[in-house]
C-alpha positions in Angstrom: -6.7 16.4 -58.1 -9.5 14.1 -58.6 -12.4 13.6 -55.8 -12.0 10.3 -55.9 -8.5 10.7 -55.2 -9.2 13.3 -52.5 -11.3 11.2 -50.6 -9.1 8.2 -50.6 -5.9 10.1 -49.2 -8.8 11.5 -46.6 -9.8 8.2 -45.7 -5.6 7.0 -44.9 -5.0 10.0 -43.0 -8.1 9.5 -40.8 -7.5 5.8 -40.5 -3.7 6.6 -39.8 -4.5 9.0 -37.2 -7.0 6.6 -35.6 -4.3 3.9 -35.4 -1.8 6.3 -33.6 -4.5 7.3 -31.7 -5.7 3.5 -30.2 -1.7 3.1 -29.9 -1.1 6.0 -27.8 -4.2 5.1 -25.6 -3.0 1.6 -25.5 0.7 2.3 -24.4 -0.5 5.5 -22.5 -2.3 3.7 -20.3 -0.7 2.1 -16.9 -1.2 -1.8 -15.8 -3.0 -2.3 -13.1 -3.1 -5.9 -13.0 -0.5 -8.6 -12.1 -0.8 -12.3 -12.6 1.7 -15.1 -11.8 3.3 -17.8 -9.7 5.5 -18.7 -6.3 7.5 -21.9 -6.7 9.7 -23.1 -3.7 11.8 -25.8 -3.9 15.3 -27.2 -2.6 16.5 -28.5 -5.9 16.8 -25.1 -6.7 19.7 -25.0 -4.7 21.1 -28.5 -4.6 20.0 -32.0 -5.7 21.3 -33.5 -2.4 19.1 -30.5 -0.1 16.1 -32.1 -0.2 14.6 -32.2 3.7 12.5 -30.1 5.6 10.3 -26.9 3.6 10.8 -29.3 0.3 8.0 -27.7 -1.9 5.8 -24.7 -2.0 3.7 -23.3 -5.2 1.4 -20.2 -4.7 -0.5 -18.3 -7.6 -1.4 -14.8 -7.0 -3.5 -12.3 -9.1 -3.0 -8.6 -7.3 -4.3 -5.4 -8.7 -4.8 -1.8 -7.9 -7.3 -0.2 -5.6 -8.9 3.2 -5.3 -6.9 5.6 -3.5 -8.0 9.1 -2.0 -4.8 9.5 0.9 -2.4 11.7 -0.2 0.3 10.3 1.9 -0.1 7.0 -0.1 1.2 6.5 -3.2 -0.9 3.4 -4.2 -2.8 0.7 -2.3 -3.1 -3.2 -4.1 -5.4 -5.7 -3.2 -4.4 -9.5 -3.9 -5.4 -12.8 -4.0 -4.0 -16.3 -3.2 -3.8 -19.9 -3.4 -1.1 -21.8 -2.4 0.2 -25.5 -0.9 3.7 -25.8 1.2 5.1 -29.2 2.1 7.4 -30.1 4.4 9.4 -33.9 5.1 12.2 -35.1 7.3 15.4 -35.1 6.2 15.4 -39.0 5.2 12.4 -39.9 2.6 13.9 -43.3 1.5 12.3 -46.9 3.1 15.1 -47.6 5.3 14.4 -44.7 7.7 10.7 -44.5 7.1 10.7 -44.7 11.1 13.5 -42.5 11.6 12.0 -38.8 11.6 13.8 -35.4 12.4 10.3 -33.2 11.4 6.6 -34.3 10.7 5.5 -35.5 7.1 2.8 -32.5 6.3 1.4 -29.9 3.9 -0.4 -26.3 4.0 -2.9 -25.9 1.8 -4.0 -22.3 1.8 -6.5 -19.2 0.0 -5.0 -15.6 1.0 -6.5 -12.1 0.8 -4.7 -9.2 1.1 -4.5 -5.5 1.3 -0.9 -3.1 0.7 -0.2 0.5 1.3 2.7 1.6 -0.2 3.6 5.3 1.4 4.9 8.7 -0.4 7.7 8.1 2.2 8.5 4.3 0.9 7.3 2.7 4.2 5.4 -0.3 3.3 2.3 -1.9 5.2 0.9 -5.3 3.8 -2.0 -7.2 5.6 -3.2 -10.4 4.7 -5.8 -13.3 5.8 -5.6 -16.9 5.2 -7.8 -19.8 5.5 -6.8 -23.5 4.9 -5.9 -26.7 6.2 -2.8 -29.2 7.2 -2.7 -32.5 7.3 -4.2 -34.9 4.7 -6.8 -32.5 3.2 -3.5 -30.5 2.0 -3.3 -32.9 -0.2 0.3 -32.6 0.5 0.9 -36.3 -0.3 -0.9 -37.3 -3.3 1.0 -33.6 -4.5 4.7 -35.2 -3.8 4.4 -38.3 -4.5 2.7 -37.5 -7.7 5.1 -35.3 -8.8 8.3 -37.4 -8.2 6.7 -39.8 -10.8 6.5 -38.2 -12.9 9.8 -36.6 -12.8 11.1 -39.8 -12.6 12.3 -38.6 -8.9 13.1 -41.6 -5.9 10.0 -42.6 -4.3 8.9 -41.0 -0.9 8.3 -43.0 2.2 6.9 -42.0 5.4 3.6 -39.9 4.4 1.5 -42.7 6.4 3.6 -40.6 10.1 2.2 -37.8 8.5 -0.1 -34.7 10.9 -3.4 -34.9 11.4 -5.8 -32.4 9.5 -6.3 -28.9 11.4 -8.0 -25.9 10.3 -6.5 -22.6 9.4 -7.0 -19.5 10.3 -4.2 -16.9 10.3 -3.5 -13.4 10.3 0.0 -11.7 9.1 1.1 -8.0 8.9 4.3 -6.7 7.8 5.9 -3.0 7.8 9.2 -1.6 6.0 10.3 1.6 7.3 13.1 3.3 4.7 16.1 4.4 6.5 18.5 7.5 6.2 15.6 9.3 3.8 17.9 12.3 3.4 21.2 10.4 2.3 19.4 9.4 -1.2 21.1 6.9 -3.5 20.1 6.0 -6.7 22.0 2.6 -6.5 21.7 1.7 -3.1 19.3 1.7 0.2 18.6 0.3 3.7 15.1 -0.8 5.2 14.2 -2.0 8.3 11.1 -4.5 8.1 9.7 -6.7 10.8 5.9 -8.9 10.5 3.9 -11.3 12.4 2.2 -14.0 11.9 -1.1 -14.6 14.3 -3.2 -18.2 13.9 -3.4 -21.6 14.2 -0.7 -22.7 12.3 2.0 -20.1 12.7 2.6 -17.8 15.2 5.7 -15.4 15.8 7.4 -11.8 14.8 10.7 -11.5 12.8 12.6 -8.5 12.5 15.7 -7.3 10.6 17.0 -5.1 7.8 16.7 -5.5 3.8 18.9 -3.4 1.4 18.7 -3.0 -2.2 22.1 -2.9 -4.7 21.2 -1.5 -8.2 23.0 -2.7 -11.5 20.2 -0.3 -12.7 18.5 2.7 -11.3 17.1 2.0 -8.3 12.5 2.6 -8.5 11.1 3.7 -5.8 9.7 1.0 -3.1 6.2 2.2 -4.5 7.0 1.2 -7.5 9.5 -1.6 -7.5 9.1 -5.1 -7.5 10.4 -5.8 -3.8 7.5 -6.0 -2.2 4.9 -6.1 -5.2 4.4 -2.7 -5.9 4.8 -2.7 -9.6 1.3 -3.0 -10.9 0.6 1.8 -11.3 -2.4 4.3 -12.6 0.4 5.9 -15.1 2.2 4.7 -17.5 5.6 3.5 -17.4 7.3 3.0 -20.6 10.4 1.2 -21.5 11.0 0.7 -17.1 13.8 -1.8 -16.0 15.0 -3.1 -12.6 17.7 -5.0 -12.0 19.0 -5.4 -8.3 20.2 -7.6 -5.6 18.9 -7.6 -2.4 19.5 -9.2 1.0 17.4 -9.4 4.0 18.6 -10.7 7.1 16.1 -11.3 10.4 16.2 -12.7 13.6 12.5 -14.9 14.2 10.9 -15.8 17.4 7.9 -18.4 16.6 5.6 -18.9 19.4 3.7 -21.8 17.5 3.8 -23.9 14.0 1.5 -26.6 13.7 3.4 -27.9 11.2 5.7 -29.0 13.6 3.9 -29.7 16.6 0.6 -31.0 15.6 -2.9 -29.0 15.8 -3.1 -26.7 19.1 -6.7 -28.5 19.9 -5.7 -32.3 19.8 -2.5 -34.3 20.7 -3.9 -37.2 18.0 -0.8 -36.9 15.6 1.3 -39.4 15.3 4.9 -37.5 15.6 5.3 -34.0 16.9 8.4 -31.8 17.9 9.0 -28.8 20.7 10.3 -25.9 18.7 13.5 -24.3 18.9 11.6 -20.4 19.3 14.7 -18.3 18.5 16.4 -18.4 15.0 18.6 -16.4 12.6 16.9 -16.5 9.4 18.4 -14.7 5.7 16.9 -14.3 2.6 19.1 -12.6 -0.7 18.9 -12.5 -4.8 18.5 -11.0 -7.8 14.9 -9.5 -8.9 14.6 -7.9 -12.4 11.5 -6.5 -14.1 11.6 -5.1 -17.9 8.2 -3.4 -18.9 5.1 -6.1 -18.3 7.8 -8.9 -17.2 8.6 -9.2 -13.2 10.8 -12.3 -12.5 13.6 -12.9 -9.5 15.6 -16.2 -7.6 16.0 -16.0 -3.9 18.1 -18.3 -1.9 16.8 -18.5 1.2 18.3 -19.8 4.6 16.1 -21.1 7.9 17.7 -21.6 11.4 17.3 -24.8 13.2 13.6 -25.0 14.0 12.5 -27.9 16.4 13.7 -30.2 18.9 13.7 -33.8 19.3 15.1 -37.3 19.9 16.9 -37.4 16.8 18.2 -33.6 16.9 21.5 -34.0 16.5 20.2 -34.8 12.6 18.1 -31.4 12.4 19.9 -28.2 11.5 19.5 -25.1 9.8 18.2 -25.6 6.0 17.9 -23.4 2.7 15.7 -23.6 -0.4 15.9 -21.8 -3.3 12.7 -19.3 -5.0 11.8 -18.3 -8.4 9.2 -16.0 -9.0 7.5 -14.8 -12.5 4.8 -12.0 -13.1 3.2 -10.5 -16.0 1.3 -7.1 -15.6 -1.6 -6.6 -17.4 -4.3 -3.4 -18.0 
C-alpha cells in the first residue's frame, strides 16, 4: 500500500479516536450545574382564582459543592432572586375600598446551602434579604403585566404596605420513613421548616410521599427537593412521579399581612389566623438535562378582619423548569 495512503487512513483513525474520545469525556462527565425559573400564579388553576398570593417568579442558579462527609451524598449551594405579590380578593374599581388582605409584594435575593444524606434525610438552609412594600416593585410588576396581556386593570395598589426591610432565615429537614420496607415505586417522608425574620415567621410540619410511573431515584438524586445536579454521570435518567405533601402551619408573623413589626404607618393591616392546614401535590418529571413539574397548591384561611366572612382558604397553581449544565 502506498505511504501516502498509509498515512491518510493514520490520520482518520487518529482523528476518529479523538472524536470518540472528546464524546466519551463529554457524556462521561456529570452536571453539576442547574439553571432555571419559579413561576406562581392562580391562573394556573382557574381564570376566576385570582385573590390573595396572585404572582410569584423566582430564578435560581444551584450547583454542586465540595464534599469530604461520608455520610453525605452531595451538598449544593444556590442562588436566588425572586418577587411574590399578593391582592385582595376584589381588584376591580368598585371595591377599591373594600379589602379582605393588603395590596403588597416581596421582593427578595436568597443564598442557600443543602445536604442531602446517604440515608435520604434532607437538610436545606437558606438566607434572604429584601424588601415589601413599594420598593418590591410589586405594583409597577402587576399592573404592567396585565397590559400587556390584555388582562382587567387593577385597582387598589394606592392601600398598598409600606416598605420594610427583610431579613429572614429558613431551615427545612426530610427524614425518610420505614427505611427497611424499600419500594422502588413508592415512599413516605416526614418534613417540617421554619421560617425566622421580619417578614415571615412560623414552623409547618407534615408528611410528603412519592408515587412512581417510573423508578423511583433516590432523594439524593431526584428532583424533589433539588438534588439532581451529581459528580457522575447519569445517562439516559428519567423521573416521573406524583407527589403530595400535606402540613399543618403555625405562623407567628407575616408582614405581608400585618404591616412592618417596627411601625403601625400602613394604611390597612390584618390579625392573622396562626393555625392552618396547608397541601401541596403534582407531577415532577426530569429526562436527562431537562427538570420540569406543576404543583397545585392549597393555603388555609390566613388573617382576620372586618370583612372575614369574604376571606377563605385559597390555591395557586406552580410550574417549574430546569436545565442542568457541566
Amino acid at each position: 500500500m502506498p505511504l501516502e495512503k498509509l498515512i491518510i487512513m493514520g490520520s482518520k483513525n487518529i482523528i476518529f479516536a479523538f472524536l470518540i474520545l472528546t464524546a466519551s469525556l463529554t457524556f462521561g462527565q456529570g452536571k453539576k450545574t442547574e439553571i432555571g425559573f419559579i413561576s406562581d400564579n392562580d391562573l394556573y388553576t382557574s381564570s376566576k382564582n385570582d385573590m390573595y398570593y396572585t404572582n410569584g417568579l423566582e430564578l435560581f442558579y444551584r450547583f454542586l459543592s465540595k464534599n469530604d462527609n461520608e455520610k453525605i451524598n452531595k451538598k449544593i449551594t444556590e442562588f436566588r432572586i425572586g418577587q411574590y405579590i399578593y391582592n385582595p380578593r376584589f381588584i376591580n374599581k368598585e371595591a377599591v375600598n373594600v379589602n379582605d388582605r393588603p395590596f403588597t409584594a416581596y421582593l427578595f435575593a436568597e443564598a442557600g446551602k443543602s445536604f442531602f444524606y446517604q440515608s435520604e434525610s434532607v437538610l436545606k438552609t437558606d438566607f434572604q434579604l429584601g424588601f415589601i412594600g413599594p420598593n418590591a416593585l410589586g405594583r409597577e410588576t402587576q399592573e404592567g403585566f396585565h397590559k400587556i396581556i390584555g388582562y382587567k386593570k387593577v385597582y387598589g395598589w394606592e392601600n398598598q404596605l409600606h416598605n420594610a426591610f427583610a431579613v429572614q432565615a429558613h431551615v427545612m429537614y426530610s427524614k425518610k420513613l420505614f427505611p427497611s420496607k424499600h419500594n422502588d415505586f413508592a415512599d413516605l417522608h416526614w418534613q417540617s421548616d421554619a421560617n425566622l425574620g421580619t417578614i415571615f415567621t412560623g414552623v409547618s410540619t407534615g408528611f410528603m410521599t412519592r408515587i412512581g410511573f417510573k423508578k423511583l431515584l433516590p432523594i439524593y438524586d431526584s428532583n424533589m427537593h433539588d438534588a439532581s445536579v451529581s459528580a457522575s454521570a447519569q445517562p439516559n435518567i428519567r423521573e416521573f412521579y406524583f407527589y403530595a405533601m400535606p402540613s399543618v402551619n403555625y405562623q407567628f408573623y407575616d408582614a405581608t399581612i400585618e404591616g412592618s413589626m417596627f411601625n403601625d404607618t400602613s394604611p390597612i393591616t390584618f390579625d392573622l389566623v396562626p393555625l392552618r392546614f396547608n397541601a401541596e401535590f403534582g407531577l415532577k418529571y426530569r429526562h436527562n438535562n431537562f427538570n420540569m413539574s406543576y404543583s397545585f397548591i392549597y393555603r388555609g384561611r390566613e388573617l382576620e378582619g372586618d370583612v372575614n366572612d369574604t376571606n377563605r382558604g385559597y390555591f395557586y397553581g406552580s410550574i417549574r423548569m430546569g436545565f442542568l449544565l457541566r
